[in-house]
VOTORLO-282318 format. One record per residue (C-alpha): residue number from 1; residue in one letter; x, y, z. Coordinates in nm, 4 decimals, always signed. Layout:
SITE | n | res | xx | yy | zz
SITE | NUM | A | X | Y | Z
...
//
This chain:
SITE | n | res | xx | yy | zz
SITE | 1 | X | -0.4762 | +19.1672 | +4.9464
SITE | 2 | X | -0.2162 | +19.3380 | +5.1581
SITE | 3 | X | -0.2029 | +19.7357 | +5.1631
SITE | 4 | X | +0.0264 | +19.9447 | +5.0152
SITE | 5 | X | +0.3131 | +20.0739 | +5.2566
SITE | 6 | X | +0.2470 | +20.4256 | +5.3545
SITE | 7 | X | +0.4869 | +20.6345 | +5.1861
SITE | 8 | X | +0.6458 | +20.8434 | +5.4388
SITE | 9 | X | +0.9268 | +21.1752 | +5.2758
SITE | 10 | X | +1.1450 | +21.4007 | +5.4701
SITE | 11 | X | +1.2183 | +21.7105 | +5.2754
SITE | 12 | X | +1.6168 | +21.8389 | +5.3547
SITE | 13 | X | +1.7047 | +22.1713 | +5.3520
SITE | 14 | X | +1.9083 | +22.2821 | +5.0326
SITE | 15 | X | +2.2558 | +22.3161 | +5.1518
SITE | 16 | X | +2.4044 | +21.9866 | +5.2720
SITE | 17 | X | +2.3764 | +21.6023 | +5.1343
SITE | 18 | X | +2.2472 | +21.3033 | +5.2832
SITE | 19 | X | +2.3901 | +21.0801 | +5.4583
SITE | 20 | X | +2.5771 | +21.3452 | +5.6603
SITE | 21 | X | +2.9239 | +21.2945 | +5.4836
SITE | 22 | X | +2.9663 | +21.6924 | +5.5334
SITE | 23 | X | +2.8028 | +21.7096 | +5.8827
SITE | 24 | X | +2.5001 | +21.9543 | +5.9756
SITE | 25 | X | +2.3383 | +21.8679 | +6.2792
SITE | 26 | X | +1.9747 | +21.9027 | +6.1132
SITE | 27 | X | +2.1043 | +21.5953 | +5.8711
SITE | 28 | X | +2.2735 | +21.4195 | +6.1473
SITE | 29 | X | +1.9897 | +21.4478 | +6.3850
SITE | 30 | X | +1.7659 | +21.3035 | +6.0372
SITE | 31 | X | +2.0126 | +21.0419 | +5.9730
SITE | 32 | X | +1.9879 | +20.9237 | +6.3849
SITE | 33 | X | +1.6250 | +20.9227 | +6.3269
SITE | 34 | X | +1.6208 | +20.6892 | +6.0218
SITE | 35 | X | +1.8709 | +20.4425 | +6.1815
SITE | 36 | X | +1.6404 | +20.4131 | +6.5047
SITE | 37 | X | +1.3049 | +20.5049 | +6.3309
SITE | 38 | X | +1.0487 | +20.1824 | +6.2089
SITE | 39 | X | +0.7110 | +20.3475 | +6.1503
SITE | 40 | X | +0.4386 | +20.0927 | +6.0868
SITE | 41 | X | +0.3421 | +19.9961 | +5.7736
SITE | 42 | X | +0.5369 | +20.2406 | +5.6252
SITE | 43 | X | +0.8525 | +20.3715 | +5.3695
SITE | 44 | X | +1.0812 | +20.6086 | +5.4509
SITE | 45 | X | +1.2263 | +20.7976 | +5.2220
SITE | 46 | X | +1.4904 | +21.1033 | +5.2457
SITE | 47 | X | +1.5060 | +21.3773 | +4.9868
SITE | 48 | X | +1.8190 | +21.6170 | +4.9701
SITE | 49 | X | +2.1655 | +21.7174 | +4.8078
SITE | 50 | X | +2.3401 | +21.3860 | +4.6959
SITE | 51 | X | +2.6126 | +21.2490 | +4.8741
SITE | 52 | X | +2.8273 | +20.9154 | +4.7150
SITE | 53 | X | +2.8374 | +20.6604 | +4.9639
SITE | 54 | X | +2.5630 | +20.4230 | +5.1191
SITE | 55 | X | +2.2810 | +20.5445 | +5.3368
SITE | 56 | X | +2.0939 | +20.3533 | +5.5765
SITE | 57 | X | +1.9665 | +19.9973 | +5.4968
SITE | 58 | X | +1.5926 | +20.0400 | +5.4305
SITE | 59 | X | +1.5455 | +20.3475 | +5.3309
SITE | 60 | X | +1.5216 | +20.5246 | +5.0126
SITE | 61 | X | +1.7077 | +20.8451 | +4.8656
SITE | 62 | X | +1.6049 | +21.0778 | +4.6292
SITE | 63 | X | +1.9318 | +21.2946 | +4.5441
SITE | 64 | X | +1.8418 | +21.6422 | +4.3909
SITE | 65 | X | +2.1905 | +21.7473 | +4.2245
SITE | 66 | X | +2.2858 | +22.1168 | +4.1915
SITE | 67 | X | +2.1962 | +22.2809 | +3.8743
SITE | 68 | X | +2.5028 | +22.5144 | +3.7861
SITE | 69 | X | +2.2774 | +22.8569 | +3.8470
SITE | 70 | X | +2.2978 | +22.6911 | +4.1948
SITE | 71 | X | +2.5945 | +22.6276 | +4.2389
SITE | 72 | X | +2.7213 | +22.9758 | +4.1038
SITE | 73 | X | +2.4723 | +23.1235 | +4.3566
SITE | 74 | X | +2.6349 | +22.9339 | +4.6091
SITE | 75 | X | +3.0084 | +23.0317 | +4.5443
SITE | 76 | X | +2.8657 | +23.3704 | +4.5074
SITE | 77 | X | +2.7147 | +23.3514 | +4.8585
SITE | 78 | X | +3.0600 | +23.2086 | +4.9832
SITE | 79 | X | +3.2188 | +23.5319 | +4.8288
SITE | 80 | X | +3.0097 | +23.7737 | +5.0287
SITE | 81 | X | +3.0168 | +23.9149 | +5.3522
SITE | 82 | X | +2.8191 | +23.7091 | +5.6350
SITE | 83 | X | +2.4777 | +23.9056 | +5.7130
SITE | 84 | X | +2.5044 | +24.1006 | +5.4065
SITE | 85 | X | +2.2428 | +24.2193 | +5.1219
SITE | 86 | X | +2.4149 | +24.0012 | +4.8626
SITE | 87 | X | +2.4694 | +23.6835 | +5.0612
SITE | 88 | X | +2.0992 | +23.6794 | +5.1769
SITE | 89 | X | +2.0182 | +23.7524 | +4.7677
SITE | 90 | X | +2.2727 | +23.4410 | +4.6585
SITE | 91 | X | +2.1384 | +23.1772 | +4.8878
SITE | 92 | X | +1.7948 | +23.3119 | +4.8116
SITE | 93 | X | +1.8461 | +23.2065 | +4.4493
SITE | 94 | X | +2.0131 | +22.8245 | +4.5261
SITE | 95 | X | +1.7216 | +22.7960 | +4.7953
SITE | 96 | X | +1.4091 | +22.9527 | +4.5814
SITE | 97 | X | +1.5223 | +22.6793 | +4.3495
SITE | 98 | X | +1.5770 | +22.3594 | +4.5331
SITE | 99 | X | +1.2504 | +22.4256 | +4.6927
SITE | 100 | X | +1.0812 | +22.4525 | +4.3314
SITE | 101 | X | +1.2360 | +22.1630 | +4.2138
SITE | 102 | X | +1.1804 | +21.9284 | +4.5363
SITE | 103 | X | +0.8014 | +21.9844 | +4.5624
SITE | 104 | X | +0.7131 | +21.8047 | +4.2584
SITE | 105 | X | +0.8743 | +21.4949 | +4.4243
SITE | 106 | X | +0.7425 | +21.6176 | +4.7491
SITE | 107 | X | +0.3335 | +21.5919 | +4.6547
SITE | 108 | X | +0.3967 | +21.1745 | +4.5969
SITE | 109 | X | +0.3932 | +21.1390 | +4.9516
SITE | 110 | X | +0.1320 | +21.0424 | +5.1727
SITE | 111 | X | +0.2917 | +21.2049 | +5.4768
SITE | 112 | X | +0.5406 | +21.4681 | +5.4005
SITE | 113 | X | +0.8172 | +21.5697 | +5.7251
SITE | 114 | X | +0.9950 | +21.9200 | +5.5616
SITE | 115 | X | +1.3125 | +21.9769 | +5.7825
SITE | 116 | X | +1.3847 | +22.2961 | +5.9035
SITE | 117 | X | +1.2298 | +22.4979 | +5.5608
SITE | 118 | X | +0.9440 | +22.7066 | +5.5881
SITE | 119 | X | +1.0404 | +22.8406 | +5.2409
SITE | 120 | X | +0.9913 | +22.4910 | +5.1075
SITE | 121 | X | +0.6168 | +22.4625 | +5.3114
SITE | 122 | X | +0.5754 | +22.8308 | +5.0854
SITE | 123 | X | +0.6208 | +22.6204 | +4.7540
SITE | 124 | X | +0.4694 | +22.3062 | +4.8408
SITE | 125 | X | +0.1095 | +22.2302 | +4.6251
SITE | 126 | X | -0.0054 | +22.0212 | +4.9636
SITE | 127 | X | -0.2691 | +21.7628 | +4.7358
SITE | 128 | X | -0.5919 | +21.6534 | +4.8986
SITE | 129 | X | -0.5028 | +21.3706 | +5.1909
SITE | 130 | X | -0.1364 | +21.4285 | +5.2219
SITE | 131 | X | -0.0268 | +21.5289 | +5.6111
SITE | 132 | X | +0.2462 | +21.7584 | +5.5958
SITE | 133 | X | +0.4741 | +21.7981 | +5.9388
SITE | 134 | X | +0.7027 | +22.0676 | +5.9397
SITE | 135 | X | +0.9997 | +22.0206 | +6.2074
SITE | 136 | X | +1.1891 | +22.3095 | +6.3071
SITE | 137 | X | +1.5391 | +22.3338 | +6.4431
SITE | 138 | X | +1.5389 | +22.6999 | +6.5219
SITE | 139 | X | +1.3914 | +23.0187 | +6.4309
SITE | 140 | X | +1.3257 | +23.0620 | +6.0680
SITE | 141 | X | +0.9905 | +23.1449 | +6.1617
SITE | 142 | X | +1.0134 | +23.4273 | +6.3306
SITE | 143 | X | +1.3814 | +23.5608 | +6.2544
SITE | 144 | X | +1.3805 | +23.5399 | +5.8635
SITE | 145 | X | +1.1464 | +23.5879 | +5.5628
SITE | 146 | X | +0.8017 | +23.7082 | +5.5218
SITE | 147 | X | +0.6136 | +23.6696 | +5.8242
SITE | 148 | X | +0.2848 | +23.7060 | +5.6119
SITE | 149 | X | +0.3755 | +23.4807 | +5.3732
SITE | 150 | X | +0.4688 | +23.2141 | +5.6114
SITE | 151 | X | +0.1242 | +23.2338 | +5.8134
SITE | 152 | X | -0.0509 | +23.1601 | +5.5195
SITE | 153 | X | +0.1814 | +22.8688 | +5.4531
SITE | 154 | X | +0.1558 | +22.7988 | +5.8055
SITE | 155 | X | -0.2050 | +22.6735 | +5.7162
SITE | 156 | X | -0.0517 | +22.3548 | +5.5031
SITE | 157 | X | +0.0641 | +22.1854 | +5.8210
SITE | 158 | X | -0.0859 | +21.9223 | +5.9914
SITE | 159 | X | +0.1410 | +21.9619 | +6.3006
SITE | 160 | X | +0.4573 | +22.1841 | +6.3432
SITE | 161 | X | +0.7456 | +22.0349 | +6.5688
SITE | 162 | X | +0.9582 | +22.2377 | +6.7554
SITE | 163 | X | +1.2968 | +22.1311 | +6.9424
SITE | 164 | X | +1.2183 | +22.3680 | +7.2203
SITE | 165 | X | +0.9964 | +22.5361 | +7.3822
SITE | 166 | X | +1.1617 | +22.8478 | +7.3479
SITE | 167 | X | +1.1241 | +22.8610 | +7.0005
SITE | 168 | X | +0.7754 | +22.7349 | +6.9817
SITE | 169 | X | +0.6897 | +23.0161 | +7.2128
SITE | 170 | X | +0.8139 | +23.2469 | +6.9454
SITE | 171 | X | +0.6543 | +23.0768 | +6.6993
SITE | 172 | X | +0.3312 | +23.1107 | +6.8947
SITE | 173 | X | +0.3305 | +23.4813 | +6.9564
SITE | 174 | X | +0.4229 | +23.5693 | +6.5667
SITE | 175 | X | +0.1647 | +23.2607 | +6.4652
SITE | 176 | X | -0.1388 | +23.2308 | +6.7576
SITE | 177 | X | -0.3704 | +23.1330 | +6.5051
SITE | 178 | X | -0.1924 | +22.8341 | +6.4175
SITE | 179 | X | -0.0291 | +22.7742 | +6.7929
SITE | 180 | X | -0.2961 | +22.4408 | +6.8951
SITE | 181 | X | -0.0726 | +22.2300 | +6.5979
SITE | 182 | X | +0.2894 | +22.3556 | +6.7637
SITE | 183 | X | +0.4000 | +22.0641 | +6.9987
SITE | 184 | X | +0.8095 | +22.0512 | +7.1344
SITE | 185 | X | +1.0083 | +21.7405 | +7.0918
SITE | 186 | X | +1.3322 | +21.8024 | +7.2148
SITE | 187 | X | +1.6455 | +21.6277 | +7.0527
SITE | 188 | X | +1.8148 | +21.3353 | +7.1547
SITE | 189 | X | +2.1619 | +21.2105 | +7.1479
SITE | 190 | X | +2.3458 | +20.8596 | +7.1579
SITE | 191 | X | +2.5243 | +20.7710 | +7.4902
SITE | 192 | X | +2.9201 | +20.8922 | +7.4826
SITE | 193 | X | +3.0862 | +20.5767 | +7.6144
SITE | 194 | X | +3.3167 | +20.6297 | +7.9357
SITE | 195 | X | +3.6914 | +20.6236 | +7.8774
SITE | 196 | X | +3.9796 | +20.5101 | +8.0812
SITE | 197 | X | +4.2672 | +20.7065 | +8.0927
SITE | 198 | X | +4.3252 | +20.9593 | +7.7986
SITE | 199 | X | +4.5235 | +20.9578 | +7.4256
SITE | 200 | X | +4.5916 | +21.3507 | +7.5453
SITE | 201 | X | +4.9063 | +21.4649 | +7.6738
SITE | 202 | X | +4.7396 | +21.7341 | +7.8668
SITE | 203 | X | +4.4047 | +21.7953 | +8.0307
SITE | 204 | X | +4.1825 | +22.0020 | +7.7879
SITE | 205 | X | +3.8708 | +22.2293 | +7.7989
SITE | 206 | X | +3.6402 | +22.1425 | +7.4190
SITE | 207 | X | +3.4740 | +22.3950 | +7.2627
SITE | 208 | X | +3.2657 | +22.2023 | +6.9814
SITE | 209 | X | +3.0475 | +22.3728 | +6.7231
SITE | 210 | X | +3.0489 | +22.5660 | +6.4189
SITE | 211 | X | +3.3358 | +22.8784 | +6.4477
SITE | 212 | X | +3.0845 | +23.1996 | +6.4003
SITE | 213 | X | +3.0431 | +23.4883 | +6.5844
SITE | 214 | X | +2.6993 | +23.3933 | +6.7392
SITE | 215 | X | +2.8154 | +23.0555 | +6.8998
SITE | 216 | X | +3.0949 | +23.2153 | +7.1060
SITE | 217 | X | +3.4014 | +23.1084 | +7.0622
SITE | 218 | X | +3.5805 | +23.4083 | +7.0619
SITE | 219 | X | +3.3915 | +23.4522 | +7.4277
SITE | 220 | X | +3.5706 | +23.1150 | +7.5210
SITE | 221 | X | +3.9092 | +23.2431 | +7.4484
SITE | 222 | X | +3.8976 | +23.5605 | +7.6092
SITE | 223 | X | +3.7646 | +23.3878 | +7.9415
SITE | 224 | X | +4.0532 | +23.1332 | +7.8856
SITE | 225 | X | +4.3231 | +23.3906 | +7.8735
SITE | 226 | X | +4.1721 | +23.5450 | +8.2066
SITE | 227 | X | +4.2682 | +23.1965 | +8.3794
SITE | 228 | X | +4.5329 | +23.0420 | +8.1540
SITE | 229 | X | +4.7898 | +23.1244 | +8.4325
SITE | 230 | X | +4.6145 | +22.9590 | +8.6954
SITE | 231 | X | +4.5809 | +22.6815 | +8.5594
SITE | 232 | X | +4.9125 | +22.6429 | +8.3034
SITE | 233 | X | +4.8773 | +22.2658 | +8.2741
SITE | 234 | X | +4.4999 | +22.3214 | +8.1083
SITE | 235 | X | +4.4534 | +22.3371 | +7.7277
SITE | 236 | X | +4.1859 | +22.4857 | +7.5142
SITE | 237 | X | +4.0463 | +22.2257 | +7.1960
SITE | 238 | X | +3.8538 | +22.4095 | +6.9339
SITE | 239 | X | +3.6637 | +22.1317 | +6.7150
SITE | 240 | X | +3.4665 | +22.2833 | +6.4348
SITE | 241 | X | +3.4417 | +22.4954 | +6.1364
SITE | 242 | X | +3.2673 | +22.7375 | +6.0035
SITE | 243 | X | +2.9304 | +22.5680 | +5.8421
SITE | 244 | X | +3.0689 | +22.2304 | +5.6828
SITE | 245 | X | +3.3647 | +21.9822 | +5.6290
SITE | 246 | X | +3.5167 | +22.1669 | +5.3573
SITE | 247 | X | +3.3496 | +22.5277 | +5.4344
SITE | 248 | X | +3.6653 | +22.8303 | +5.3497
SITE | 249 | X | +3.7611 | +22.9739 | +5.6017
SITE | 250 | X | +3.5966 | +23.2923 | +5.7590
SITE | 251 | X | +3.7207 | +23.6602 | +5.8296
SITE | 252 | X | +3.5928 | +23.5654 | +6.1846
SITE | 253 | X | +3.8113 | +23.2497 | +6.1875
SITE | 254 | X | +4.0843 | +23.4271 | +6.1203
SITE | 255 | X | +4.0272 | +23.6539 | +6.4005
SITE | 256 | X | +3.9635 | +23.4148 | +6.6775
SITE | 257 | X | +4.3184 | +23.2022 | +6.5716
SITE | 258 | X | +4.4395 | +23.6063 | +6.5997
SITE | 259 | X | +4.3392 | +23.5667 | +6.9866
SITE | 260 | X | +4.4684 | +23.2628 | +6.9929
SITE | 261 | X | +4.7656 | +23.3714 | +6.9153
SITE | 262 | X | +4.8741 | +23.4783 | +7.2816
SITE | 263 | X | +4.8213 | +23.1416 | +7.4443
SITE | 264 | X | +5.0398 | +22.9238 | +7.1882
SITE | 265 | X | +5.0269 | +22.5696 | +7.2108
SITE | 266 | X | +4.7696 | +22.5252 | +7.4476
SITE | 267 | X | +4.5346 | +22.6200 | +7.1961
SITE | 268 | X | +4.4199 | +22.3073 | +6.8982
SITE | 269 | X | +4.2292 | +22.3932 | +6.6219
SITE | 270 | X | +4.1357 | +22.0578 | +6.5578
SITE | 271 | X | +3.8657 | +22.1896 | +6.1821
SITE | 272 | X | +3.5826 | +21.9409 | +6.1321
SITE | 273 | X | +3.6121 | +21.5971 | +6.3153
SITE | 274 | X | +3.3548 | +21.3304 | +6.2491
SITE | 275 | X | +3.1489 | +21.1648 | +6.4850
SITE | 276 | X | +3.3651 | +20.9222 | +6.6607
SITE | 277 | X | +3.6488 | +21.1809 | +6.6470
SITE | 278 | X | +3.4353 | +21.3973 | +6.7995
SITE | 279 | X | +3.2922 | +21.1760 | +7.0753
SITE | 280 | X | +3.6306 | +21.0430 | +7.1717
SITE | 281 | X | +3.7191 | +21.4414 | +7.2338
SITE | 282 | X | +3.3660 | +21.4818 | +7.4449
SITE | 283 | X | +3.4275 | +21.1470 | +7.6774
SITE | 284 | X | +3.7971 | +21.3376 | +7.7589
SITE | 285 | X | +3.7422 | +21.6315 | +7.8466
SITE | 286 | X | +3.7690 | +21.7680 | +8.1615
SITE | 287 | X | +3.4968 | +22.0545 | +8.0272
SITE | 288 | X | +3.2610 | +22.1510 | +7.7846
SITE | 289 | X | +3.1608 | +22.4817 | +7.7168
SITE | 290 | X | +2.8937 | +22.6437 | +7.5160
SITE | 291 | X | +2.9216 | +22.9907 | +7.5251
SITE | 292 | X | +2.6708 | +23.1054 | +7.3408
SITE | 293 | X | +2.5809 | +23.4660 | +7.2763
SITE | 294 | X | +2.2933 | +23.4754 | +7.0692
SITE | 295 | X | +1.8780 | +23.3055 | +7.1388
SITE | 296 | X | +2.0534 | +22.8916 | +7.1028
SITE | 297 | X | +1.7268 | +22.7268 | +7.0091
SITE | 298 | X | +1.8347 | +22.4243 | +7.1555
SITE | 299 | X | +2.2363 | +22.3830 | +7.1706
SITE | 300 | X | +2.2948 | +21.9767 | +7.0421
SITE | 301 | X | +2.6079 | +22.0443 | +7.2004
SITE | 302 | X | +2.4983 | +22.0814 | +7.5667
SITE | 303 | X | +2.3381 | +21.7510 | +7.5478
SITE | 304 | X | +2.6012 | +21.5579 | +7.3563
SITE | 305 | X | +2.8576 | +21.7080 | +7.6867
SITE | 306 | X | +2.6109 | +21.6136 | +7.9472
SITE | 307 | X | +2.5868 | +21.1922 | +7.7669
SITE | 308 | X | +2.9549 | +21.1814 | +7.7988
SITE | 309 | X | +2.9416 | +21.2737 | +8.1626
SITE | 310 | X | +3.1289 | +21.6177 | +8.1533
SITE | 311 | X | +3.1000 | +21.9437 | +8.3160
SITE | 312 | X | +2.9377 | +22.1271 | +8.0897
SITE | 313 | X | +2.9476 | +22.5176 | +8.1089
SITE | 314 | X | +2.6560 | +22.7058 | +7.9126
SITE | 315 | X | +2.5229 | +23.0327 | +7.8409
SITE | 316 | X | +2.1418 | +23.0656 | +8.0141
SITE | 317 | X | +2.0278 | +23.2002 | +7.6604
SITE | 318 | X | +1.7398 | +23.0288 | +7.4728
SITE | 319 | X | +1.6107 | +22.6850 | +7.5039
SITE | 320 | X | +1.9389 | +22.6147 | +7.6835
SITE | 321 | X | +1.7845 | +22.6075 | +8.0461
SITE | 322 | X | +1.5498 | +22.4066 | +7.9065
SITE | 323 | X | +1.8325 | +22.1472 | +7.9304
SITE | 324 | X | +2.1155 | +22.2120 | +8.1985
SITE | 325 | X | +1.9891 | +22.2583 | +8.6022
SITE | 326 | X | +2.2061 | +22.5016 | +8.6951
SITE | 327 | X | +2.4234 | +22.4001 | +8.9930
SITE | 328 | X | +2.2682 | +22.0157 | +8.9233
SITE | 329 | X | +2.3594 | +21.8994 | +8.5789
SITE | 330 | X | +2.5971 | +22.1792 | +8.5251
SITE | 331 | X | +2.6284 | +22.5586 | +8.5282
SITE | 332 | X | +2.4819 | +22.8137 | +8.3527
SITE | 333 | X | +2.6396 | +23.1288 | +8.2884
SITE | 334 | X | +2.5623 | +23.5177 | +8.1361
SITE | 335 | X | +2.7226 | +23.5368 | +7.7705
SITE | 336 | X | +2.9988 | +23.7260 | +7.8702
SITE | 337 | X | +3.3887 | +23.6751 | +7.9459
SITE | 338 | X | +3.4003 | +23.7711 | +8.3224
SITE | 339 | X | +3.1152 | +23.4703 | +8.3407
SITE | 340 | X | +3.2398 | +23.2372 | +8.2073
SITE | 341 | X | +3.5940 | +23.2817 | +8.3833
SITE | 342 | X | +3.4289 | +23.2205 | +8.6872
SITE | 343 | X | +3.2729 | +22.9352 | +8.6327
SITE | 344 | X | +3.6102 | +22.7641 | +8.4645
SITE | 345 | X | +3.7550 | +22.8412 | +8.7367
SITE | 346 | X | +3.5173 | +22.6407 | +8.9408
SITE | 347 | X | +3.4930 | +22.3534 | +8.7380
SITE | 348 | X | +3.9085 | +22.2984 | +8.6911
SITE | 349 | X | +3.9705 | +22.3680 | +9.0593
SITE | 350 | X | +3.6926 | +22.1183 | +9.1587
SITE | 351 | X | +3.7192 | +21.7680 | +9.0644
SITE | 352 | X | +3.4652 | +21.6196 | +9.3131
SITE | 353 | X | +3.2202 | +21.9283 | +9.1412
SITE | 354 | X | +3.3186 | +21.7783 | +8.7924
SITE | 355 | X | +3.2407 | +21.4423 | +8.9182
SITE | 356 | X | +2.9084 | +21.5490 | +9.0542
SITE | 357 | X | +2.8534 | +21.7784 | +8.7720
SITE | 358 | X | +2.9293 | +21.4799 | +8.5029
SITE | 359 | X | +2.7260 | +21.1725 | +8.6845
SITE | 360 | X | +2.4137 | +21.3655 | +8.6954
SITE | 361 | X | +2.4003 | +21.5202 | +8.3668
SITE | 362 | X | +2.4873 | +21.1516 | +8.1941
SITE | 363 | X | +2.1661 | +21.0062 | +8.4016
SITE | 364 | X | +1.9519 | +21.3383 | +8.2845
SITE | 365 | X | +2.0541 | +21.2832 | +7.9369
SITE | 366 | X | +1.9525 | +20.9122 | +7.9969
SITE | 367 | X | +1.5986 | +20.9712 | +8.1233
SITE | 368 | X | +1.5076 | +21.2970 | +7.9147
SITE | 369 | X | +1.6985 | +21.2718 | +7.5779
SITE | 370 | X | +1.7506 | +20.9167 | +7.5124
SITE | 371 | X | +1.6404 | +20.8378 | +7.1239
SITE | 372 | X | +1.3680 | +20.5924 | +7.2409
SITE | 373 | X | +1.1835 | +20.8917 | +7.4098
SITE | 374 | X | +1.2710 | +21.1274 | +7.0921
SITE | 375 | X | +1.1703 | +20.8342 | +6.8578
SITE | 376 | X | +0.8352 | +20.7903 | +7.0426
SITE | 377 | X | +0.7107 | +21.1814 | +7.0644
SITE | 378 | X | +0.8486 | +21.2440 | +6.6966
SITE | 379 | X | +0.6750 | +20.9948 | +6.5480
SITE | 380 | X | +0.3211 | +21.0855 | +6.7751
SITE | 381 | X | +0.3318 | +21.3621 | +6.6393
SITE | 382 | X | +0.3987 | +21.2681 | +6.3026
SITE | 383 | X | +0.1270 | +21.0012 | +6.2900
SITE | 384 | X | -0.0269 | +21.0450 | +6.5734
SITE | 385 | X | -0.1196 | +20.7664 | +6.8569
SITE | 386 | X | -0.1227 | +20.5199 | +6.6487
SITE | 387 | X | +0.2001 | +20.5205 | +6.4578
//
């Protein structure tokens, strides 16, 4: 008599659904995983917010649907001011309540992957047997919520997956007594393919990323407007928006278009693009630039540039060096306008750096963040050796 499949979940965070049909790079980088990811013997299974179309062939979905004292707190949370008392208290509500709701599901599983939600590790009832893997994309740890509370949670989890180790050495120093379970497995991305020629009129620097304060945009444009005359065939692309497909626009958004304003045309808004809009942008550029000026925990961004073989410009902030070799695979910059300047000025007036630049980043992303290595370390230290 055969044995039963292990039954492998993977706990979403409470905002977005599954498949990624509103973006979110934790669900995209979960919904690469499950197209690539066979583990032995096993069932897959992805709980989240429901989205209507088909997910991937093979796995199962569990679709927890708002309950309307979530979805008030939600339009609540929209309402109010970013990094204020009442948003935090809104999304606290919709959050404290997914989390409730998903853990009864959660305890059927035999190994239990919770994305990116300490809060949901808080509420779990872990039963006897069950390996629990928590996998976090940046700093909830140690930037949010009740450090107290999460140690003791902390003690639930089999193994703890980082995507740098940046943030698993903040983890470590908040956590020590439960740093021998933190390992790093840094993301992957799929290869942009190579284009010839280009659908734009005009060459074009890409900013790509959600439009908030701490990701830099507004650092971009000043830096642009410091060069724009020297280099008046050049435009700026801004893909992005400010959490999801259909998120309302921000105060913030409003005042980067406002400095916008000066340069005209040679500045797109293009809102949110999905993935092959957004790769054929990457593979014609003649830059990318992540200008970062807050702790990136690991910037998807800088490695999606570097796989289509751009320049790519990036703050040294976070787990970003990490990733880019300054002066090798591209250039790393201080968060700041004068910075950043410089360095597009080197990049636009330099095609044989570009080319240089480009080649070797494509063959770094090749040999480092390829999804065969990311599938292989993820699911070690999911399973362990023998998965």
């Amino acid at each position: 008599m055969s044995a039963s499949p292990r039954r492998i979940g993977i706990l979403m965070p409470e905002m977005l659904p599954m498949p990624p049909v509103k973006g979110g790079a934790v669900e995209y980088w979960v919904h690469r995983l499950v197209q690539e990811w066979e583990p032995k013997g096993s069932e897959l299974t992805i709980i989240s917010r429901p989205a209507d179309v088909e997910g991937v062939g093979g796995v199962r979905y569990i679709g927890m649907k708002w309950h309307w004292h979530e979805k008030t707190a939600d339009r609540l949370k929209q309402l109010a001011h970013a990094g204020s008392l009442r948003r935090s208290l809104f999304k606290a509500v919709s959050s404290l309540s997914y989390s409730l709701r998903a853990q009864r599901v959660a305890r059927d599983f035999d190994t239990l992957i919770i994305e990116n939600d300490p809060v949901a590790l808080m509420f779990l009832r872990k039963r006897r047997g069950q390996r629990v893997v928590l996998h976090m994309h940046n700093e909830h740890l140690t930037a949010r919520g009740p450090v107290s509370q999460y140690d003791r949670a902390l003690e639930k989890a089999d193994r703890v997956v980082f995507v740098s180790d940046y943030v698993r050495a903040e983890a470590a120093a908040a956590f020590p007594r439960h740093a021998a379970r933190f390992v790093t497995v840094h993301n992957g991305t799929d290869a942009v393919p190579a284009v010839s020629g280009t659908d734009e009129a005009r060459p074009f620097v890409l900013f790509a990323g959600r439009l908030v304060e701490e990701k830099g945009p507004h650092l971009l444009l000043e830096a642009f407007t410091q060069i724009a005359a020297e280099f008046p065939v050049v435009d700026l692309r801004i893909a992005g928006s400010s959490f999801f497909a259909d998120a309302p626009r921000t105060a913030y958004e409003e005042k980067i278009r406002s400095l916008a304003g000066a340069l005209g045309e040679r500045v797109t808004f293009t809102g949110f693009l999905d993935r092959p809009r957004l790769e054929a942008l990457y593979a014609q550029a003649e830059a990318v630039v992540v200008p970062s000026v807050w702790q990136e925990p690991f910037a998807l961004t800088v490695v999606e540039g570097m796989a289509a073989g751009r320049a790519v410009i990036a703050s040294r902030v976070g787990g970003i060096p990490e990733i880019l070799r300054h002066e090798e695979t591209g250039l790393l910059i201080t968060p700041d306008a004068a910075s950043l300047a410089s360095a597009l000025r080197r990049v636009l007036g330099d095609a044989g750096l570009r080319q240089r630049l480009g080649q070797a980043a494509r063959a770094e992303v090749e040999q480092r963040f390829s999804w065969d290595r990311v599938i292989r370390e993820f699911s070690t230290a999911v399973e362990g050796d023998g998965a």
